[in-house]
VOPAGU-2260 file (C-alpha; in pm, 1 decimal, decimal comma):
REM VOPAGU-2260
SITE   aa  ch    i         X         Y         Z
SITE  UNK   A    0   -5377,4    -130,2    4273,3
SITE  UNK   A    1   -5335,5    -535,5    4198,6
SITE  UNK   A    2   -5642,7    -683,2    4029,5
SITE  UNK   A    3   -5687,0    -991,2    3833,9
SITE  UNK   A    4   -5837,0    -976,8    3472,5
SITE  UNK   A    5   -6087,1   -1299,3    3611,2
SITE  UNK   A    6   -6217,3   -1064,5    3870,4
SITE  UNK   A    7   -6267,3    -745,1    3648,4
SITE  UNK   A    8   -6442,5    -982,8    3401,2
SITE  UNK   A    9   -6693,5   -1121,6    3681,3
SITE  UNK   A   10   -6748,7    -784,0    3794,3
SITE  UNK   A   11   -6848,3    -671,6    3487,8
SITE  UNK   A   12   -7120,7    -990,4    3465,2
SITE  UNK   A   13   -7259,9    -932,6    3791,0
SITE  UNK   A   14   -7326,1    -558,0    3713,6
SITE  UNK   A   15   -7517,3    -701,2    3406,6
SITE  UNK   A   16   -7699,6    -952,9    3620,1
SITE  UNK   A   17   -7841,1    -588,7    3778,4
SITE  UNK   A   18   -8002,2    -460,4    3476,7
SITE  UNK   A   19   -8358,2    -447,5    3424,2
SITE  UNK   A   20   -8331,5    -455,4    3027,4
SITE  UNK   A   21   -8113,6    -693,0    2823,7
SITE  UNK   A   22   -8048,6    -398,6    2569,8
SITE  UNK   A   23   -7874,6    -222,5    2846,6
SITE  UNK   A   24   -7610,3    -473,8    2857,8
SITE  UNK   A   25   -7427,9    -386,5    2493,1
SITE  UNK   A   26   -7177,4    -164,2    2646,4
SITE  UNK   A   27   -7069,9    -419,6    2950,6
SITE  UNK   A   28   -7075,8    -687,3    2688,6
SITE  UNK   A   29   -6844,9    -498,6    2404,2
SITE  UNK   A   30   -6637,5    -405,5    2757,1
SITE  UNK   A   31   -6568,2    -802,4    2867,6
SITE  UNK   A   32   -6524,1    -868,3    2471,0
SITE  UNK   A   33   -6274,8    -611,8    2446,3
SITE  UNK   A   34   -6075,4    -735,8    2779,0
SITE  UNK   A   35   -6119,1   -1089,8    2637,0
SITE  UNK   A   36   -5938,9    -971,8    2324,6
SITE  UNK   A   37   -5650,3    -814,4    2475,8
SITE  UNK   A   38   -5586,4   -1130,0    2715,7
SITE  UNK   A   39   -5574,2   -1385,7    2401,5
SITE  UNK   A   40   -5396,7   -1134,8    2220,8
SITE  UNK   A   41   -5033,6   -1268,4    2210,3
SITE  UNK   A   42   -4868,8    -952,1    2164,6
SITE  UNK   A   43   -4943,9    -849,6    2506,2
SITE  UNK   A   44   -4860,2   -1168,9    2659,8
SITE  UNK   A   45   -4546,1    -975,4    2834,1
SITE  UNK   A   46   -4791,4    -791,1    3017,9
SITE  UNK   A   47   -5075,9   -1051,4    3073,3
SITE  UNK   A   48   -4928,3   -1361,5    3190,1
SITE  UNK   A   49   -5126,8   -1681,7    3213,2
SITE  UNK   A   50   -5044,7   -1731,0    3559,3
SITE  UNK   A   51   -5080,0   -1559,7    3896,8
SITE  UNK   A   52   -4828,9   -1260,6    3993,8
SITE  UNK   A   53   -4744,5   -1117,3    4312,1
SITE  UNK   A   54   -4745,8    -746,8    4388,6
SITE  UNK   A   55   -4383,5    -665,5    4235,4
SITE  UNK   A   56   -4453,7    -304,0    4145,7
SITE  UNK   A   57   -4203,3    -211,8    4349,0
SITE  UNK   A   58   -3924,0    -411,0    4176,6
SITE  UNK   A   59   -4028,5    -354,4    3839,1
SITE  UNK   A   60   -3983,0      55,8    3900,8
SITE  UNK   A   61   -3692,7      19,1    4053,1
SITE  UNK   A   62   -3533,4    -151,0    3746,9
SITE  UNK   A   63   -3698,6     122,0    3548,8
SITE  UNK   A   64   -3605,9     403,6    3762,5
SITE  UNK   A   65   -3266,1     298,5    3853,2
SITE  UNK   A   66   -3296,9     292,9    4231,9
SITE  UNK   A   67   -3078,5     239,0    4368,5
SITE  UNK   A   68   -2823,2     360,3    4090,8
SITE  UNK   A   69   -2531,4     217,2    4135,3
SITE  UNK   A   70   -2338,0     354,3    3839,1
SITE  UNK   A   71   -2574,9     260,1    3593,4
SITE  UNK   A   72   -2772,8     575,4    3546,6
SITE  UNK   A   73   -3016,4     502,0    3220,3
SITE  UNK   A   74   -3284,9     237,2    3145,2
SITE  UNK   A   75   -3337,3     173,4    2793,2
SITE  UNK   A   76   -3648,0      50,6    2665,8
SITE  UNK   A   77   -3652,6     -41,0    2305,4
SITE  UNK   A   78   -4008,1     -39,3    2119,7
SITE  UNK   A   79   -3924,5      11,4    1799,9
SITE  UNK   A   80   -4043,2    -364,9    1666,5
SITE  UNK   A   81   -4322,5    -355,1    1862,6
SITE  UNK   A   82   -4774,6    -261,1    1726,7
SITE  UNK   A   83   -4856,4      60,6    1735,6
SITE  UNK   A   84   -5161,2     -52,1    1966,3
SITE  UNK   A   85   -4904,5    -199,1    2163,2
SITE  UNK   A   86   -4694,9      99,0    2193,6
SITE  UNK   A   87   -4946,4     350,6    2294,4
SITE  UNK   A   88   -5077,3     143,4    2603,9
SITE  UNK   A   89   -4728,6     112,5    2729,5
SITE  UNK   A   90   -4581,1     459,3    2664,9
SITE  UNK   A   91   -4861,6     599,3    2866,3
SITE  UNK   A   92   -4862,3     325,2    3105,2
SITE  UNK   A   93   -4469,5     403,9    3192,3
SITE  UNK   A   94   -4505,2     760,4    3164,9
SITE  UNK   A   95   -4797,5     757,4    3384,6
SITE  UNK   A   96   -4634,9     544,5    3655,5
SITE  UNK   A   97   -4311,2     743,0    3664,2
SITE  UNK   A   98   -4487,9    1074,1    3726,6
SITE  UNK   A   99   -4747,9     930,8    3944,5
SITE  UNK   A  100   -4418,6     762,8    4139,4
SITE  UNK   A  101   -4258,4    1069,8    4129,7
SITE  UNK   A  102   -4609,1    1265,4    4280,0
SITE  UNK   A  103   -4632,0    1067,7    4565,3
SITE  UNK   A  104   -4255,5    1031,7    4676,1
SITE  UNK   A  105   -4081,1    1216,7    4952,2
SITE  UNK   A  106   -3935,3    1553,3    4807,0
SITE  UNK   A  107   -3635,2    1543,7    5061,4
SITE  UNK   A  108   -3546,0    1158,1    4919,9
SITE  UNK   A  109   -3723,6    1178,0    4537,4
SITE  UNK   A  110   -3467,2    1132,2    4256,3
SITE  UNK   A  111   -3467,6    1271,3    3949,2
SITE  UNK   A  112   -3580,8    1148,6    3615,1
SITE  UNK   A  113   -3523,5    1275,4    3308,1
SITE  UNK   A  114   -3785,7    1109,9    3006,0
SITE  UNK   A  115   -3595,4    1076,2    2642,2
SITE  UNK   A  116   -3854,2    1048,4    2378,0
SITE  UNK   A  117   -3681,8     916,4    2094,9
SITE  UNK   A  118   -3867,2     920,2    1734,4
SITE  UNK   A  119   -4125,6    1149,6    1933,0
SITE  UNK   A  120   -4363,7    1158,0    1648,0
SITE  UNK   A  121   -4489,1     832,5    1735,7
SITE  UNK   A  122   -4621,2     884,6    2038,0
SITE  UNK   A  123   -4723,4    1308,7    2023,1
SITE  UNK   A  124   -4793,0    1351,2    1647,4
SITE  UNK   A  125   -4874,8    1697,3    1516,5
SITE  UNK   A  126   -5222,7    1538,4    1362,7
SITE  UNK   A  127   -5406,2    1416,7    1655,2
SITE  UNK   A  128   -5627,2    1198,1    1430,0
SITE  UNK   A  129   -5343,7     938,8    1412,0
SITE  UNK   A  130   -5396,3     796,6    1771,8
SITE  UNK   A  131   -5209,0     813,0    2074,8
SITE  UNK   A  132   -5431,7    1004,2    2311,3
SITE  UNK   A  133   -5375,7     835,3    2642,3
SITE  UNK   A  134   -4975,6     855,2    2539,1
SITE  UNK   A  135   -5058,1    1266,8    2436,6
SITE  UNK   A  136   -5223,6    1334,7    2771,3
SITE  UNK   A  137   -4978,4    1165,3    3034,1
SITE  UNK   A  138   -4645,2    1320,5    2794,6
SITE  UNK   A  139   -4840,4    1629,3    2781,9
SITE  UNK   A  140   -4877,5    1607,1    3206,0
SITE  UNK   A  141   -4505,3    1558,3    3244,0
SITE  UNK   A  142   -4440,6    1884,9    3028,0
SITE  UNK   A  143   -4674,9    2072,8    3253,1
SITE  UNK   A  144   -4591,0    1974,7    3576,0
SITE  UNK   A  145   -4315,7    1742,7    3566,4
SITE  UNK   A  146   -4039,7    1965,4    3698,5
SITE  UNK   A  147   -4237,3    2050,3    4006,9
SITE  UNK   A  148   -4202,6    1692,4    4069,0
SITE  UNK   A  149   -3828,0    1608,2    3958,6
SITE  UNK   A  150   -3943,2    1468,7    3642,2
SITE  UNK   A  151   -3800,8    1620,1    3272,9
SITE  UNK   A  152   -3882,7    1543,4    2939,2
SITE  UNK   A  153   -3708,4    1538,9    2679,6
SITE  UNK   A  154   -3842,4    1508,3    2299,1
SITE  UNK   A  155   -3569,7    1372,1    2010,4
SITE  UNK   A  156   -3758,7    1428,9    1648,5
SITE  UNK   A  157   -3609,3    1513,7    1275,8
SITE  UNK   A  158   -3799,7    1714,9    1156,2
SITE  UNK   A  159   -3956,6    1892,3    1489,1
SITE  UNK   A  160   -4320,6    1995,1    1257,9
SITE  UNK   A  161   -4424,0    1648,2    1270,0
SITE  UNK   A  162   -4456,3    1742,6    1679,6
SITE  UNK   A  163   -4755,8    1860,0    1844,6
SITE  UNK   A  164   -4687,2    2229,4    1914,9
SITE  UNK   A  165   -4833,1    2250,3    2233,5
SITE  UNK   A  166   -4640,1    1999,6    2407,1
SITE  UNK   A  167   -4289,2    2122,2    2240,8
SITE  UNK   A  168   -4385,5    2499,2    2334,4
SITE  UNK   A  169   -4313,2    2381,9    2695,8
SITE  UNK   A  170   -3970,6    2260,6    2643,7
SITE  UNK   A  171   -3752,4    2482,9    2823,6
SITE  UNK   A  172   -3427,5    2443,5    2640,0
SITE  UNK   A  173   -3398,9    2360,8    2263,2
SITE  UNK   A  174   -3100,5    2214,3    2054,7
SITE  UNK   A  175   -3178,5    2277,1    1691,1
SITE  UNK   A  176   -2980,8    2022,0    1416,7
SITE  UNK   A  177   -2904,1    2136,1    1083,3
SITE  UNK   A  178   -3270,2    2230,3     886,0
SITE  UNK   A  179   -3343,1    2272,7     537,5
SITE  UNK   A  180   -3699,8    2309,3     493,4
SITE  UNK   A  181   -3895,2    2658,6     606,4
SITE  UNK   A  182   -4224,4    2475,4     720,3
SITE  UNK   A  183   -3970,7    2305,0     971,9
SITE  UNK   A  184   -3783,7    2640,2    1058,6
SITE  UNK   A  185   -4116,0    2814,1    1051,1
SITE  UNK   A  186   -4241,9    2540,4    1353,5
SITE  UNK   A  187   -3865,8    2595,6    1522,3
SITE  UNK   A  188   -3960,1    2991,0    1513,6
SITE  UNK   A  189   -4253,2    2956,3    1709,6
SITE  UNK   A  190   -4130,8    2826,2    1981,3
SITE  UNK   A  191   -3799,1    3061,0    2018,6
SITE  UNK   A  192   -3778,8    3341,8    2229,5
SITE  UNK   A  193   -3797,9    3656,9    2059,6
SITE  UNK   A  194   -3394,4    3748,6    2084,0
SITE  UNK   A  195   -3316,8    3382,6    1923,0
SITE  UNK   A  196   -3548,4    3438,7    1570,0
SITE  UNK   A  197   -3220,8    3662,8    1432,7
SITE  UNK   A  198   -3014,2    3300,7    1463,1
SITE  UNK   A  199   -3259,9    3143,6    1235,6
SITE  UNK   A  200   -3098,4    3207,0     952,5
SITE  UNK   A  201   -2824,5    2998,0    1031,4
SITE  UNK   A  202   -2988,7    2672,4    1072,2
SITE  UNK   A  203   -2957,9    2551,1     676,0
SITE  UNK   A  204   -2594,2    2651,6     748,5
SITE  UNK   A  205   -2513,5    2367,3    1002,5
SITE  UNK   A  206   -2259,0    2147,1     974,0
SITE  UNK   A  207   -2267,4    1783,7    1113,0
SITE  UNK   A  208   -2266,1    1794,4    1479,3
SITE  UNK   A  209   -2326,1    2183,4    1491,8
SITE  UNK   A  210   -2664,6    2303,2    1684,2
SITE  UNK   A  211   -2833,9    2603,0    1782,4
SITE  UNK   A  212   -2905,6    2579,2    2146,5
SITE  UNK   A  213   -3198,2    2825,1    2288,7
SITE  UNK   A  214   -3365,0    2842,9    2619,2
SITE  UNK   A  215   -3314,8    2859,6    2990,1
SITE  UNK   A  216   -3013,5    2545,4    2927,7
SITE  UNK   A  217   -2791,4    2829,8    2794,3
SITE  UNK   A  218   -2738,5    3196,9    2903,8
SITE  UNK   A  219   -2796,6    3346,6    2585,3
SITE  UNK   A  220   -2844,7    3195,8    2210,3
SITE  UNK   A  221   -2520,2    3011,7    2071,6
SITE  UNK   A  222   -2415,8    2788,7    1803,5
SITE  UNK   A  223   -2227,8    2505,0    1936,7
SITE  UNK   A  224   -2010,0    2202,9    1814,1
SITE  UNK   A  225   -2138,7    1918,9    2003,4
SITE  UNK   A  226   -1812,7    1640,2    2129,7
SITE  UNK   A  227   -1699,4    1338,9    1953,6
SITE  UNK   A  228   -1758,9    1043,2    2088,1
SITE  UNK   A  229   -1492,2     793,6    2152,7
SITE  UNK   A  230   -1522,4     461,3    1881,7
SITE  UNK   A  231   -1584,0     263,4    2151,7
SITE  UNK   A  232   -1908,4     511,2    2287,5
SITE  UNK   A  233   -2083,1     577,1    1954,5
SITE  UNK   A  234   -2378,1     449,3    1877,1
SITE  UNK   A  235   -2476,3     182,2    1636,0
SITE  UNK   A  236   -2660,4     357,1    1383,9
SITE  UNK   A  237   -2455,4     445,4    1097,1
SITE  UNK   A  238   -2607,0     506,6     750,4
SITE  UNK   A  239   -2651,4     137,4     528,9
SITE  UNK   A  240   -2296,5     136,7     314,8
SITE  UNK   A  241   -2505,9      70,4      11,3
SITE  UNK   A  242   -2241,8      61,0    -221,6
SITE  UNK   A  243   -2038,0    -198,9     -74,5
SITE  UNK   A  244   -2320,1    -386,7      62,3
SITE  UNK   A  245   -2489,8    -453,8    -344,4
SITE  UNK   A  246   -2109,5    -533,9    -462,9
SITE  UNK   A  247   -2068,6    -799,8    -241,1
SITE  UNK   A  248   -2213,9   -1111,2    -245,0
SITE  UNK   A  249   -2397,6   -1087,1      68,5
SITE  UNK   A  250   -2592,5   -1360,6     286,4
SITE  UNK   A  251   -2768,1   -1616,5     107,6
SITE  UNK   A  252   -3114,2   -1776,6     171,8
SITE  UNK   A  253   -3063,5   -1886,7     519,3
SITE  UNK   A  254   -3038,7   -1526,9     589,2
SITE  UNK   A  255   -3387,6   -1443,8     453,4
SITE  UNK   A  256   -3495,4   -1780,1     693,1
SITE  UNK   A  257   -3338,1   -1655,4     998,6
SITE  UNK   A  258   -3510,3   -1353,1     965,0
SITE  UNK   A  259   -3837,4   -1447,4     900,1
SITE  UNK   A  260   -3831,6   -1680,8    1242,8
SITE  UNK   A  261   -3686,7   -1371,4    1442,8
SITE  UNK   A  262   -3978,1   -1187,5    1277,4
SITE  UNK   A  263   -4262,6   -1433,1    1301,5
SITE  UNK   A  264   -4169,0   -1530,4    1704,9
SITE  UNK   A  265   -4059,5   -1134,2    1776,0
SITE  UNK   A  266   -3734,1   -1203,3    1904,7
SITE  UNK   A  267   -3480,7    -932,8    1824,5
């Protein structure tokens, strides 16, 4: 539901105007200073916009979502420069809209979505002391009931013990890389089906682009070479060529400038 911020805020000042004691107004008070905070705050400026917006849900889910399609399957939204405060209101935020989206559509017309969590730690950590709990409970709502709906989720983390168990435990299907260290095989074991735990010993024997794939994605427990990707189709995220990069002679100070100003004014 559209609201503005202005009319929240007065809201909150006319319920205060109600009380009968002055004391009773700390929490509405710490409330407005908190939603003050967040508006000035210029990290959320993408999302809080010092002017007035029309209703364009619907056009902002459809770029998410893909609809319609046309060829161009996947949305990627890249977070990784961005506050962790800043991250956890809009992982849950998206994650809560695309099930709630996906809850209220027509079954006969609903799409499919499939959520990738990459670097999953960040938003489901094992330790539940490091944040996240509004991202934890709407990722933990799309593992439970999310395929009822049409919508999957998918968790991408190396190594899987920094996870919280409960939410990997309801992954269906599991594709386990190359592991070295028994508190991570140990966490890998607990979540395999019984007839998978005699494959365990195989996972320190990996190569590169070998797995172990478990679960109802597979009719019984294999090892499998996953494809090479064509040059052109790869991914940009080869290892530093350290080497070759401290032989050189590199980029000089305006390097370190240009930098700084793409850091300072978060522009990627």
């Amino acid at each position: 539901m559209p609201y503005r911020l202005a009319d929240l805020i007065k809201n909150i000042d006319d319920a205060m105007t109600r009380l009968d004691k002055p004391d009773n107004s700390v929490p509405y008070m710490r409330l407005k200073a908190r939603i003050e905070g967040l508006n000035e705050d210029r990290r959320f400026a993408f999302m809080l916009p010092r002017r007035l917006m029309a209703d364009n849900l619907d056009k902002i889910i459809g770029r998410i979502l893909r609809i319609p399609v046309e060829r161009k399957p996947l949305s990627i939204i890249d977070i990784s420069g961005v506050p962790s405060e800043v991250v956890d209101v809009v992982v849950s935020l998206l994650c809560r809209m695309i099930f709630d989206f996906a809850l209220w559509s027509d079954r006969a017309r609903a799409h499919p979505v499939l959520v990738v969590c990459e670097e999953a730690h960040r938003y489901i950590p094992a330790n539940k002391s490091l944040g996240f709990e509004s991202t934890r409970r709407a990722i933990t709502r799309i593992a439970k009931e999310g395929r009822r709906y049409g919508v999957s989720l998918c968790l991408v983390k190396q190594p899987p013990s920094e996870l919280s168990p409960s939410i990997l435990c309801q992954c269906g299907t599991m594709f386990a890389l190359r592991m070295n260290k028994e508190q991570d095989q140990t966490f890998v074991a607990r979540a395999l089906p019984e007839n998978a735990h005699r494959l365990l010993g195989v996972l320190p024997e990996l190569r590169t682009q070998e797995a172990l794939v478990v679960g109802e994605g597979v009719t019984v427990p294999m090892r499998v070479r996953l494809t090479t990707l064509p040059p052109e189709h790869q991914p940009s995220s080869e290892s530093a060529r350290f080497s070759a990069s401290w032989s050189a002679e590199g980029e000089g100070s305006a390097f370190v400038e240009e930098t700084l100003d793409r850091w300072r004014n978060q522009v990627r």
